[in-house]
N, CA, C and O atoms as a GROMACS GRO file, in nm:
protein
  544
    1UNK      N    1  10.924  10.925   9.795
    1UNK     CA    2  10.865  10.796   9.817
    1UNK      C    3  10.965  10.700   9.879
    1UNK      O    4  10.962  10.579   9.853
    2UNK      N    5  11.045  10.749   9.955
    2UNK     CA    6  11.135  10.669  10.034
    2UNK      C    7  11.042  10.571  10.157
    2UNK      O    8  10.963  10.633  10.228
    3UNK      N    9  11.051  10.490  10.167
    3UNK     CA   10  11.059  10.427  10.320
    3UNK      C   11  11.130  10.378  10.416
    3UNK      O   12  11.217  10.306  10.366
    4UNK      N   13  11.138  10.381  10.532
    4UNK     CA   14  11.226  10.346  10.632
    4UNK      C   15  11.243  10.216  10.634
    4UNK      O   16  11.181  10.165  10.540
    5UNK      N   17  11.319  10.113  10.723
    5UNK     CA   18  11.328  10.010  10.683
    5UNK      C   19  11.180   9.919  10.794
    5UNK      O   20  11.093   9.848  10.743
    6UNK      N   21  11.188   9.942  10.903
    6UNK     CA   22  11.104   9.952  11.009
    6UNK      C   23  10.942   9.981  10.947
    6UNK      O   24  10.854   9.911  10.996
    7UNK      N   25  10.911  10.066  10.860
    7UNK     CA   26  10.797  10.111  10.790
    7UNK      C   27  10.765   9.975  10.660
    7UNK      O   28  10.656   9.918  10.653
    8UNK      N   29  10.885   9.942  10.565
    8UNK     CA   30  10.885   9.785  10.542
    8UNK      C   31  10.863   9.685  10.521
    8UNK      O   32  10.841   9.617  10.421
    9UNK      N   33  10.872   9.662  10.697
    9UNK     CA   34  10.836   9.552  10.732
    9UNK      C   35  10.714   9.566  10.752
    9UNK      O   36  10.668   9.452  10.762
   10UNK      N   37  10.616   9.656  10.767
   10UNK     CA   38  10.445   9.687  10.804
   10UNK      C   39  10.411   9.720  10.701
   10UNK      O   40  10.294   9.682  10.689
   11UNK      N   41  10.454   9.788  10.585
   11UNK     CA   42  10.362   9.820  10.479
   11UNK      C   43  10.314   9.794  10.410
   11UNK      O   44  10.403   9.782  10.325
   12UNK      N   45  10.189   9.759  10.343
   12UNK     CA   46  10.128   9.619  10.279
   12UNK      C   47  10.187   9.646  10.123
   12UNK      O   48  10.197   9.544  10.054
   13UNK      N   49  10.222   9.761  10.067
   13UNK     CA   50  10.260   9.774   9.955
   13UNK      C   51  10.404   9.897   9.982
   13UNK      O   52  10.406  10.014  10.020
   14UNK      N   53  10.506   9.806   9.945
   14UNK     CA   54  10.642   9.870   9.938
   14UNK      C   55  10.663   9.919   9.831
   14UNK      O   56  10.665   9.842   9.735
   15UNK      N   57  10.689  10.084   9.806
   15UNK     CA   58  10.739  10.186   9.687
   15UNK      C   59  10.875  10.220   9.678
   15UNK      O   60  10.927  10.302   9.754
   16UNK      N   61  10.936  10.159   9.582
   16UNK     CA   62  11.079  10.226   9.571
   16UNK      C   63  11.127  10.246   9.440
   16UNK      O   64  11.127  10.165   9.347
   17UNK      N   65  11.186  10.416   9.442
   17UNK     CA   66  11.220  10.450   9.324
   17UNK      C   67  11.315  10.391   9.244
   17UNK      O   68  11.422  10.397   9.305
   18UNK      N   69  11.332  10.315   9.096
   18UNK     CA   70  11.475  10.353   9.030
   18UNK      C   71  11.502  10.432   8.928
   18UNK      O   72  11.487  10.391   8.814
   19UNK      N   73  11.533  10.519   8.948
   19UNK     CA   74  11.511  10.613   8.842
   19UNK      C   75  11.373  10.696   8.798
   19UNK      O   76  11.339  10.788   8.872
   20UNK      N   77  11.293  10.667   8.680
   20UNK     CA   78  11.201  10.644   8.599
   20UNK      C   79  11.129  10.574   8.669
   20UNK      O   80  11.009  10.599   8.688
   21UNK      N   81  11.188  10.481   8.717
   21UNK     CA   82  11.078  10.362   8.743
   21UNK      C   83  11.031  10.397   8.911
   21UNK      O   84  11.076  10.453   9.010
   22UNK      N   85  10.906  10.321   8.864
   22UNK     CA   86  10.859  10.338   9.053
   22UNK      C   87  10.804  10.198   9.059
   22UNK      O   88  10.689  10.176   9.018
   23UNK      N   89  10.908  10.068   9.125
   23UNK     CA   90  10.847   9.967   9.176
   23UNK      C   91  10.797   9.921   9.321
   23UNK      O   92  10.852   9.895   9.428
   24UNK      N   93  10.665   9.922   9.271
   24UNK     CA   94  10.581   9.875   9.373
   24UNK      C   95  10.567   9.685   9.428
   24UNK      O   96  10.539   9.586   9.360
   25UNK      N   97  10.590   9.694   9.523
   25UNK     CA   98  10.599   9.530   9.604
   25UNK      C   99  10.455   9.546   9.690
   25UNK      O  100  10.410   9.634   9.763
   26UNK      N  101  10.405   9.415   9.642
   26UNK     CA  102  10.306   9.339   9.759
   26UNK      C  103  10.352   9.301   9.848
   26UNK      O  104  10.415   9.199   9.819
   27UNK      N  105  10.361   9.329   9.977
   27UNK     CA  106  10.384   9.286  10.133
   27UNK      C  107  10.303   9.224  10.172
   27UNK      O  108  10.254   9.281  10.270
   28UNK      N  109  10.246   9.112  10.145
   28UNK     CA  110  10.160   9.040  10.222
   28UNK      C  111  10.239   8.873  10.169
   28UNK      O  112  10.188   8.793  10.090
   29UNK      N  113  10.385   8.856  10.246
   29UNK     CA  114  10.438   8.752  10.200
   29UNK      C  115  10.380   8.563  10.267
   29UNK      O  116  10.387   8.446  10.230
   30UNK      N  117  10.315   8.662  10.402
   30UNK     CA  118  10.279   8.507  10.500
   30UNK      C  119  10.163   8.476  10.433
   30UNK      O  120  10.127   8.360  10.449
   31UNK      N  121  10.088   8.552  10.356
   31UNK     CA  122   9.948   8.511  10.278
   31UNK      C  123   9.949   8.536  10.112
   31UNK      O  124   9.852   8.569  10.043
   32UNK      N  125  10.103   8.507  10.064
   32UNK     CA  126  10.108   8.481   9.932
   32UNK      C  127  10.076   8.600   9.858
   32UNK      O  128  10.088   8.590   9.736
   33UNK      N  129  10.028   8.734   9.915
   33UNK     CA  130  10.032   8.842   9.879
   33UNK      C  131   9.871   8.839   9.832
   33UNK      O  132   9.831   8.925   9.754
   34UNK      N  133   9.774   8.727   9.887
   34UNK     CA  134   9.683   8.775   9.849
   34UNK      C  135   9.575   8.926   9.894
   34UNK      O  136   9.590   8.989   9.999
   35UNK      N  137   9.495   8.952   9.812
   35UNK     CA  138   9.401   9.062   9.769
   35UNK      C  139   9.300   9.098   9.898
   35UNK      O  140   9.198   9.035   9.926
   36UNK      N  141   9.345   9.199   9.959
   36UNK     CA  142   9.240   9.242  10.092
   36UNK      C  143   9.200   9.386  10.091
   36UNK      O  144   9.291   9.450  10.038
   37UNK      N  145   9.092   9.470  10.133
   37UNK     CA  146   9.064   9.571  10.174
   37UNK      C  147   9.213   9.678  10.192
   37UNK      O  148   9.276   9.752  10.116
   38UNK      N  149   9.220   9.657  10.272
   38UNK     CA  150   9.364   9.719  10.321
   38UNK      C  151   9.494   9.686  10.264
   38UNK      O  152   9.594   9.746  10.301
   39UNK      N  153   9.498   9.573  10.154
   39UNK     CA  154   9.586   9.647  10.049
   39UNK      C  155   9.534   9.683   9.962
   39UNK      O  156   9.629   9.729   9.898
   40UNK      N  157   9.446   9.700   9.903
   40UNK     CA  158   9.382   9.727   9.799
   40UNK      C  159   9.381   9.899   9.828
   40UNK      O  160   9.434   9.989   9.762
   41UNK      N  161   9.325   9.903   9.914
   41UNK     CA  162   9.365  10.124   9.958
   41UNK      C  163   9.519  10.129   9.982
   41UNK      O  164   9.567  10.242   9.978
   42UNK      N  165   9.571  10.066   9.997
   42UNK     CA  166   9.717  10.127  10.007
   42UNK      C  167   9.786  10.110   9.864
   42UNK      O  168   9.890  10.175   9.852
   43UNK      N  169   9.747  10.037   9.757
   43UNK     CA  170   9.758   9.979   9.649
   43UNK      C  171   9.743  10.166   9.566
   43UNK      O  172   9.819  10.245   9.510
   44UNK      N  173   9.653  10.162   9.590
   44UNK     CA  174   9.550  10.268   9.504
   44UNK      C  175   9.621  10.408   9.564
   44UNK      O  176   9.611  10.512   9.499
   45UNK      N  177   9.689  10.404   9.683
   45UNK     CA  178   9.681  10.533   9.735
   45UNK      C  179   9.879  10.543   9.720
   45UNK      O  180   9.947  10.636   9.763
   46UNK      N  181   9.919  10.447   9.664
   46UNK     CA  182  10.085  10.429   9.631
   46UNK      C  183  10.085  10.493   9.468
   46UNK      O  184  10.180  10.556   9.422
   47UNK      N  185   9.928  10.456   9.375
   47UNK     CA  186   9.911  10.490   9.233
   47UNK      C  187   9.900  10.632   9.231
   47UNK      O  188   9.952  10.703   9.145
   48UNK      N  189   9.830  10.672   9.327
   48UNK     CA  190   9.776  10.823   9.340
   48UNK      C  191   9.932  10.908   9.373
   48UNK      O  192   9.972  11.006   9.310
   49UNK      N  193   9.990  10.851   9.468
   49UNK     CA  194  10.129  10.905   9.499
   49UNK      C  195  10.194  10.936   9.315
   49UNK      O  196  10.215  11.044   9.260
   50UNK      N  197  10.208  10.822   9.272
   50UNK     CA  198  10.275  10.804   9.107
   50UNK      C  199  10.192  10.892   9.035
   50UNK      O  200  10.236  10.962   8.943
   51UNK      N  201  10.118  10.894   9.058
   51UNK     CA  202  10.014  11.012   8.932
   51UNK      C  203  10.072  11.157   8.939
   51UNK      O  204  10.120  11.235   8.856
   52UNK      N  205  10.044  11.162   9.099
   52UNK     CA  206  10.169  11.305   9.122
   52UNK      C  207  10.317  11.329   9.114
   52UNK      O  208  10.372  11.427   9.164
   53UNK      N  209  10.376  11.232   9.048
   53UNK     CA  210  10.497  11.258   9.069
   53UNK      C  211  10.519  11.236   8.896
   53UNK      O  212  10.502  11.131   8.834
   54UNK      N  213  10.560  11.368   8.842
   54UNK     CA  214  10.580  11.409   8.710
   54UNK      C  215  10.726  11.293   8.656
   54UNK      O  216  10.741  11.255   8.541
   55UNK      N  217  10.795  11.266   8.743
   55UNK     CA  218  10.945  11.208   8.721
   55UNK      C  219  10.872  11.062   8.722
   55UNK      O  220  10.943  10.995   8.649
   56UNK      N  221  10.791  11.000   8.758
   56UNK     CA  222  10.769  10.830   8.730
   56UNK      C  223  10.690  10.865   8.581
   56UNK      O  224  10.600  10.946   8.557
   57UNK      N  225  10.762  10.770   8.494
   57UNK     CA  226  10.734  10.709   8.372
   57UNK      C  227  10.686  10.572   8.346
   57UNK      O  228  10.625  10.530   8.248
   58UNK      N  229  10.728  10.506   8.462
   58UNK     CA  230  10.685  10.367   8.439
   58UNK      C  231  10.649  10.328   8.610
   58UNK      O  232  10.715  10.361   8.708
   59UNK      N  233  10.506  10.238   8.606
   59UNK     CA  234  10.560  10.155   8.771
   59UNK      C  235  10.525   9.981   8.740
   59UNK      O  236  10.434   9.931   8.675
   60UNK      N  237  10.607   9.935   8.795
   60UNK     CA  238  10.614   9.812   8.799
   60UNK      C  239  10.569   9.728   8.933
   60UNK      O  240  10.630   9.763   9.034
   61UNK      N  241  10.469   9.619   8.954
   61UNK     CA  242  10.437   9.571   9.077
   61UNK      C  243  10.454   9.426   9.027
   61UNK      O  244  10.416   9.368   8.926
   62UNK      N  245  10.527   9.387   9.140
   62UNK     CA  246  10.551   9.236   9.125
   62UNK      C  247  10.462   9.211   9.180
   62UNK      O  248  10.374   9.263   9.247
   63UNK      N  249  10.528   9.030   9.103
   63UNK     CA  250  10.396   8.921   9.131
   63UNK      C  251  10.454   8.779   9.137
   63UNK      O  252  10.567   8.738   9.163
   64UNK      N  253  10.382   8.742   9.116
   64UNK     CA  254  10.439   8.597   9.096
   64UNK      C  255  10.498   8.505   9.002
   64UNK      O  256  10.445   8.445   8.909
   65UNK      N  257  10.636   8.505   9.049
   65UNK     CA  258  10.723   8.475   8.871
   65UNK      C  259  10.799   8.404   8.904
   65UNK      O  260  10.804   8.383   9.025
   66UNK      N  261  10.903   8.328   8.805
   66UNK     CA  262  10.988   8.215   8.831
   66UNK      C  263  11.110   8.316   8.943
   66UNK      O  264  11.148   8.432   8.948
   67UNK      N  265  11.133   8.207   9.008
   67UNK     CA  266  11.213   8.281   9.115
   67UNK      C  267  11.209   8.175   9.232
   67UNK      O  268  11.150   8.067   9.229
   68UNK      N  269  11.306   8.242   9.368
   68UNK     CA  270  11.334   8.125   9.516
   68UNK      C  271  11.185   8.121   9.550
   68UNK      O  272  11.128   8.014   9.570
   69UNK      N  273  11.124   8.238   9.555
   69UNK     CA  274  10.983   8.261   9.610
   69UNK      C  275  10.886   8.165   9.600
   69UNK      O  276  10.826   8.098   9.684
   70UNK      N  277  10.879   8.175   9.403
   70UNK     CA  278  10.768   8.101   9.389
   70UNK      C  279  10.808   7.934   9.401
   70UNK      O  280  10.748   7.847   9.463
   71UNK      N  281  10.937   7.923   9.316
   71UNK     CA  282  10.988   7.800   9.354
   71UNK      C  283  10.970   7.676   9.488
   71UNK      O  284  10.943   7.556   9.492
   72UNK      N  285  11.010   7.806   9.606
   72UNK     CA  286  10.991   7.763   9.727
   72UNK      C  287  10.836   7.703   9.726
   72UNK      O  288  10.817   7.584   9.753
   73UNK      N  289  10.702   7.813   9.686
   73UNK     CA  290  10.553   7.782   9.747
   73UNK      C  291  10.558   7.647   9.669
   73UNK      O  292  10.526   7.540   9.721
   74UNK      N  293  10.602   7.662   9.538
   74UNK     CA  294  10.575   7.492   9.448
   74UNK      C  295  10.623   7.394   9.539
   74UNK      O  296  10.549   7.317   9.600
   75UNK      N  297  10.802   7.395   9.553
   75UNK     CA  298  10.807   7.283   9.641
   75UNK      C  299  10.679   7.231   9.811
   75UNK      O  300  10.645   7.121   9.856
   76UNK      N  301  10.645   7.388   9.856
   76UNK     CA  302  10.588   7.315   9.967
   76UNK      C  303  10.489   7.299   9.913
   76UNK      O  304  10.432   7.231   9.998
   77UNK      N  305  10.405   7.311   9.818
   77UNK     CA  306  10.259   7.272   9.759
   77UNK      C  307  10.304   7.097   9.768
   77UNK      O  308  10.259   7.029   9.860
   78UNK      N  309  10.385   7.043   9.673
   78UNK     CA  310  10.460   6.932   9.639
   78UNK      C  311  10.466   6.867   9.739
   78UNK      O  312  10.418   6.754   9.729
   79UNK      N  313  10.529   6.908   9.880
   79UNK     CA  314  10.554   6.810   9.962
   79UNK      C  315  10.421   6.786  10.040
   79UNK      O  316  10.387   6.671  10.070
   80UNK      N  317  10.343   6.901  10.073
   80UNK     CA  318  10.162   6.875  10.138
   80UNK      C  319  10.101   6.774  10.074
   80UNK      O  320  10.030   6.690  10.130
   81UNK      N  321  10.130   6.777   9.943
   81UNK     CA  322  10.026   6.708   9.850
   81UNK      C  323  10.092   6.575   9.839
   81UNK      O  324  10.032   6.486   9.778
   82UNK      N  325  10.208   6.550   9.890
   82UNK     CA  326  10.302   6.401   9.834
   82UNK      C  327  10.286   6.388   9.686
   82UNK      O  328  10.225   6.294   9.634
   83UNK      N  329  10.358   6.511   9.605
   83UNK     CA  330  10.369   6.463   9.452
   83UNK      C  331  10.483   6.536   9.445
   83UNK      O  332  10.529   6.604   9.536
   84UNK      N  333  10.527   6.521   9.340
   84UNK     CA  334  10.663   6.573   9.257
   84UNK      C  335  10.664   6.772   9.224
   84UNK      O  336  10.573   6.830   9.165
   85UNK      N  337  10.738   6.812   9.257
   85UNK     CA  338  10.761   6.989   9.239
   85UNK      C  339  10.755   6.987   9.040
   85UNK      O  340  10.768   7.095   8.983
   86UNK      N  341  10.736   6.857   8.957
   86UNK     CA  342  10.716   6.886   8.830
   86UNK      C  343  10.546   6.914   8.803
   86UNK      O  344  10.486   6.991   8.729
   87UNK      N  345  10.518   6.847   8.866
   87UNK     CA  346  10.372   6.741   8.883
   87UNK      C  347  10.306   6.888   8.923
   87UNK      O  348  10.229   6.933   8.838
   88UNK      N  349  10.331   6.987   9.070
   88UNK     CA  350  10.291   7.094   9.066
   88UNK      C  351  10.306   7.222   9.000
   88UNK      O  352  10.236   7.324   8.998
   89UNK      N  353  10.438   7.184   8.935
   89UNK     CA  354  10.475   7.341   8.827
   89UNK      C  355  10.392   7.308   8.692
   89UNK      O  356  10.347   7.390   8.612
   90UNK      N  357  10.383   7.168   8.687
   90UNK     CA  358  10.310   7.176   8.558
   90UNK      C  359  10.136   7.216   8.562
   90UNK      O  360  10.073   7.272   8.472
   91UNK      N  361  10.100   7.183   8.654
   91UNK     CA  362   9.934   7.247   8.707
   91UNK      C  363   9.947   7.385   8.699
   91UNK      O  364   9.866   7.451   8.635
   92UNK      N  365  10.040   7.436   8.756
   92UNK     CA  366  10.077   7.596   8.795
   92UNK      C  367  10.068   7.668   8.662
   92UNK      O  368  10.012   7.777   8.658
   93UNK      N  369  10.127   7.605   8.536
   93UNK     CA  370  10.158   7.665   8.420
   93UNK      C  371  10.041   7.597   8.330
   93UNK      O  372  10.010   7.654   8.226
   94UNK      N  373  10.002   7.527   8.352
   94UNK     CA  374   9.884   7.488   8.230
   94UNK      C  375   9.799   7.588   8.189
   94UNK      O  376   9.732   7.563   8.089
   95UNK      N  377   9.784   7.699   8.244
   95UNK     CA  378   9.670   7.726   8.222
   95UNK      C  379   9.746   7.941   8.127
   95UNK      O  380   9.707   8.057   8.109
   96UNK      N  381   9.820   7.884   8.112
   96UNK     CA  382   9.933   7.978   8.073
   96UNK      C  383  10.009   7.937   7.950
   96UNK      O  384  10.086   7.841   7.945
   97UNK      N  385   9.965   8.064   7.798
   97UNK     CA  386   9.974   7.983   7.702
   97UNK      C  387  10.144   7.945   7.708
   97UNK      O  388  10.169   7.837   7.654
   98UNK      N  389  10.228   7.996   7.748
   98UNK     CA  390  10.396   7.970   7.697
   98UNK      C  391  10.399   7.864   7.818
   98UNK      O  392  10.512   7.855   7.866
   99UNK      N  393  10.312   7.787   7.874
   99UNK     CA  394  10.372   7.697   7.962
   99UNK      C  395  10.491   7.709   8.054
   99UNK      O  396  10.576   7.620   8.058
  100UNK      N  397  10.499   7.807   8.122
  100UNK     CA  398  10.592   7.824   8.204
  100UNK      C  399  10.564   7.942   8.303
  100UNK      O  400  10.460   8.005   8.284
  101UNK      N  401  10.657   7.982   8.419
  101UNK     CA  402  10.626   8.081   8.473
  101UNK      C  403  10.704   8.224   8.432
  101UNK      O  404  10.781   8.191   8.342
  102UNK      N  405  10.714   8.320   8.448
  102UNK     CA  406  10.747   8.436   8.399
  102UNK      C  407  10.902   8.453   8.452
  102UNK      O  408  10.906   8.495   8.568
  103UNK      N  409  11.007   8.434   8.404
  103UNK     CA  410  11.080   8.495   8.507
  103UNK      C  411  11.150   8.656   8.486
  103UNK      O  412  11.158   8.726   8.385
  104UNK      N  413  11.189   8.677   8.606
  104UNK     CA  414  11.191   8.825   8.634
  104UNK      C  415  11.275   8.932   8.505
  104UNK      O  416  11.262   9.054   8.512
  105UNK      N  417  11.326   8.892   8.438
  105UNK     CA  418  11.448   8.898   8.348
  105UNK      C  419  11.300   8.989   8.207
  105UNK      O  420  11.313   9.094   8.144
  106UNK      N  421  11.204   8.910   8.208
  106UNK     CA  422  11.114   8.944   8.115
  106UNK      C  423  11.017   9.059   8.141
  106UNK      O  424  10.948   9.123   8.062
  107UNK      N  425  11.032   9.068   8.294
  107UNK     CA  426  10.936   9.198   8.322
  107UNK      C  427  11.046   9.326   8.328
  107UNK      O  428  11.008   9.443   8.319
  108UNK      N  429  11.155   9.296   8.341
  108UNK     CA  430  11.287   9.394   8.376
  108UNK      C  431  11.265   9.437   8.252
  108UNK      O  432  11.227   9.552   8.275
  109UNK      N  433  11.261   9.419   8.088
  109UNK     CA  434  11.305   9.434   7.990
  109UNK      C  435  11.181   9.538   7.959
  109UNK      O  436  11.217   9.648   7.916
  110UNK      N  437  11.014   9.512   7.977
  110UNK     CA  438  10.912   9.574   8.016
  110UNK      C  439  10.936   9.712   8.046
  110UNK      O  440  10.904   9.810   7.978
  111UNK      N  441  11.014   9.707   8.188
  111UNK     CA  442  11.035   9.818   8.315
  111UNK      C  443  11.119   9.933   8.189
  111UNK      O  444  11.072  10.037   8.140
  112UNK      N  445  11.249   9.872   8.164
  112UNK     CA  446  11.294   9.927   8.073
  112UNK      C  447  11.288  10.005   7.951
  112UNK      O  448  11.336  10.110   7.910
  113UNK      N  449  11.192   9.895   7.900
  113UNK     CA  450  11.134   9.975   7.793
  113UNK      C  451  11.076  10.123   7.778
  113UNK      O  452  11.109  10.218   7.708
  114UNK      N  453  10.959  10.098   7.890
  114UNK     CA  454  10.848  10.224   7.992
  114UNK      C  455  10.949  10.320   8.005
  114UNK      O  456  10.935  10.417   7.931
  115UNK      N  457  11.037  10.319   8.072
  115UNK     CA  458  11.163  10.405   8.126
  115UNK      C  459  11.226  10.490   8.033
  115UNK      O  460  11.265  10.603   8.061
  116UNK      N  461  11.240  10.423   7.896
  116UNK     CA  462  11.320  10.511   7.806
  116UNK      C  463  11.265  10.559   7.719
  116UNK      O  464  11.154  10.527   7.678
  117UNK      N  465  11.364  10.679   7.660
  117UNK     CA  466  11.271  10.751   7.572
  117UNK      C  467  11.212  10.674   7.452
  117UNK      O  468  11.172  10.753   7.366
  118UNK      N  469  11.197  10.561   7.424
  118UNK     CA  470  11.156  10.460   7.332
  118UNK      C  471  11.027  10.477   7.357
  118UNK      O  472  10.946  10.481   7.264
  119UNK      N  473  10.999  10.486   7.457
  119UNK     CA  474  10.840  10.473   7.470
  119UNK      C  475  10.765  10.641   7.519
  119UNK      O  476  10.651  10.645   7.564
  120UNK      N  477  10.821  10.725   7.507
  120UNK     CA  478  10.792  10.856   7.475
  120UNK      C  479  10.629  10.902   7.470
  120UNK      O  480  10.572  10.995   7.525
  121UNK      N  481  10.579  10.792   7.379
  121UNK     CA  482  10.448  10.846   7.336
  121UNK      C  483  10.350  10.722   7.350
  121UNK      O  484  10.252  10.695   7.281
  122UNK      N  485  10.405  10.652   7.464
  122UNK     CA  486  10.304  10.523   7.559
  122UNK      C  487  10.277  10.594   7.683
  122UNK      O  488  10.354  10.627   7.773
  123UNK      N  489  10.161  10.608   7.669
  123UNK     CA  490  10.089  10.673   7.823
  123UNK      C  491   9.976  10.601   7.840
  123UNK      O  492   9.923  10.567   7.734
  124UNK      N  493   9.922  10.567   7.940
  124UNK     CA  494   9.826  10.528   8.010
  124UNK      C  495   9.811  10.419   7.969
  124UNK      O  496   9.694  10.395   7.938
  125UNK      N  497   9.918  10.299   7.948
  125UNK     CA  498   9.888  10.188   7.915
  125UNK      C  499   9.915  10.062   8.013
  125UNK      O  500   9.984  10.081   8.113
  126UNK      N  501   9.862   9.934   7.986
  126UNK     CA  502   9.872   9.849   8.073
  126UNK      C  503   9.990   9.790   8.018
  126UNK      O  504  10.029   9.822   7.905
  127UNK      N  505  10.045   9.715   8.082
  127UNK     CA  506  10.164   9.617   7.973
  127UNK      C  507  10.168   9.498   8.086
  127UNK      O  508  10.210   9.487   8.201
  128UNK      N  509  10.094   9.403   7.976
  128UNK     CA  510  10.101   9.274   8.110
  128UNK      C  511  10.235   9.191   8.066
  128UNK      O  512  10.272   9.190   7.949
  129UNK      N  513  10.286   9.141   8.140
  129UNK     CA  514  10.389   9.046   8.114
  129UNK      C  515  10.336   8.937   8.204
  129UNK      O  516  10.378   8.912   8.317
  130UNK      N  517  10.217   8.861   8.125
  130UNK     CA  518  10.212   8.726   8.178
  130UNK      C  519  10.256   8.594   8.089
  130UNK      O  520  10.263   8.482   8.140
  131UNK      N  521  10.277   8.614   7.984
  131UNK     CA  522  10.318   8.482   7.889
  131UNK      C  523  10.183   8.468   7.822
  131UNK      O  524  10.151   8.362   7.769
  132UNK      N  525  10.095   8.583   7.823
  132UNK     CA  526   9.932   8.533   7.785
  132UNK      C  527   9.839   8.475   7.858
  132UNK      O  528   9.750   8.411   7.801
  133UNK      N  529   9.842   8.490   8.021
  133UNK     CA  530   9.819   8.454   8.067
  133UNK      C  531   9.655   8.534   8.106
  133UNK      O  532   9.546   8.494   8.146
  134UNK      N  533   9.725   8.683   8.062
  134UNK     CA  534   9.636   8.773   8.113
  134UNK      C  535   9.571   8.840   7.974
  134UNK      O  536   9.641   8.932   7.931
  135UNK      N  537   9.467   8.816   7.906
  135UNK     CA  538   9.506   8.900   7.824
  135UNK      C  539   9.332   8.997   7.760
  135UNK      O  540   9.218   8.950   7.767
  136UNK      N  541   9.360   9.091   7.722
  136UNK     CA  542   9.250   9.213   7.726
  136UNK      C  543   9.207   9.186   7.543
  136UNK      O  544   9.122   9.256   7.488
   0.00000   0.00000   0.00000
């Protein structure tokens, strides 16, 4: 599940191994990574890749979490709208019980977990790391 670097820059969903882990990236950065046809089959057909591959234990797909990324969309939300980058992080997180955004440090620990033999006898499970944002 290697990709080239050239392949990348076009692929709507980027797969790269670490170890155990197989993290998957949304490439759709000029449209916030939203949800289309054509990632949605490449989405599904990166899972199907992981199903066959006996060595992934865990896959991880980012999203949207504290970080330059999201930071950045808040500030330009902030400056379109002429209000304060608090004024928009706090809209952003209201609706999210820990009031805040996720940062990456909390899904790593997740990834980790999946990865080691600690979790041995977790199969086919979801593990959201939204702060409760998401929840079943």
């Amino acid at each position: 599940m290697t990709t080239s670097t050239a392949a990348v820059a076009t692929d709507l969903v980027v797969a790269e191994r670490r170890g155990p882990v197989l993290l998957l990236t949304l490439n759709r950065p000029d449209r916030l990574n939203s949800w289309t046809d054509a990632l949605e089959e490449r989405y599904f057909a990166r899972l199907d890749e992981a199903e066959d591959d006996p060595d992934v234990r865990a896959i991880v797909v980012t999203g949207a979490v504290a970080g330059p990324r999201i930071e950045g969309v808040i500030r330009e939300q902030a400056s379109a709208a002429g209000i304060s980058y608090e004024a928009v992080y706090e809209e952003a997180t209201k609706t999210t019980p820990l009031r805040r955004l996720i940062p990456p440090e909390d899904i790593a620990v997740a990834a980790i977990f999946l990865a080691s033999d600690a979790s041995a006898s977790t199969t086919g499970e979801d593990l959201n790391v939204s702060g409760g944002l998401a929840m079943h």
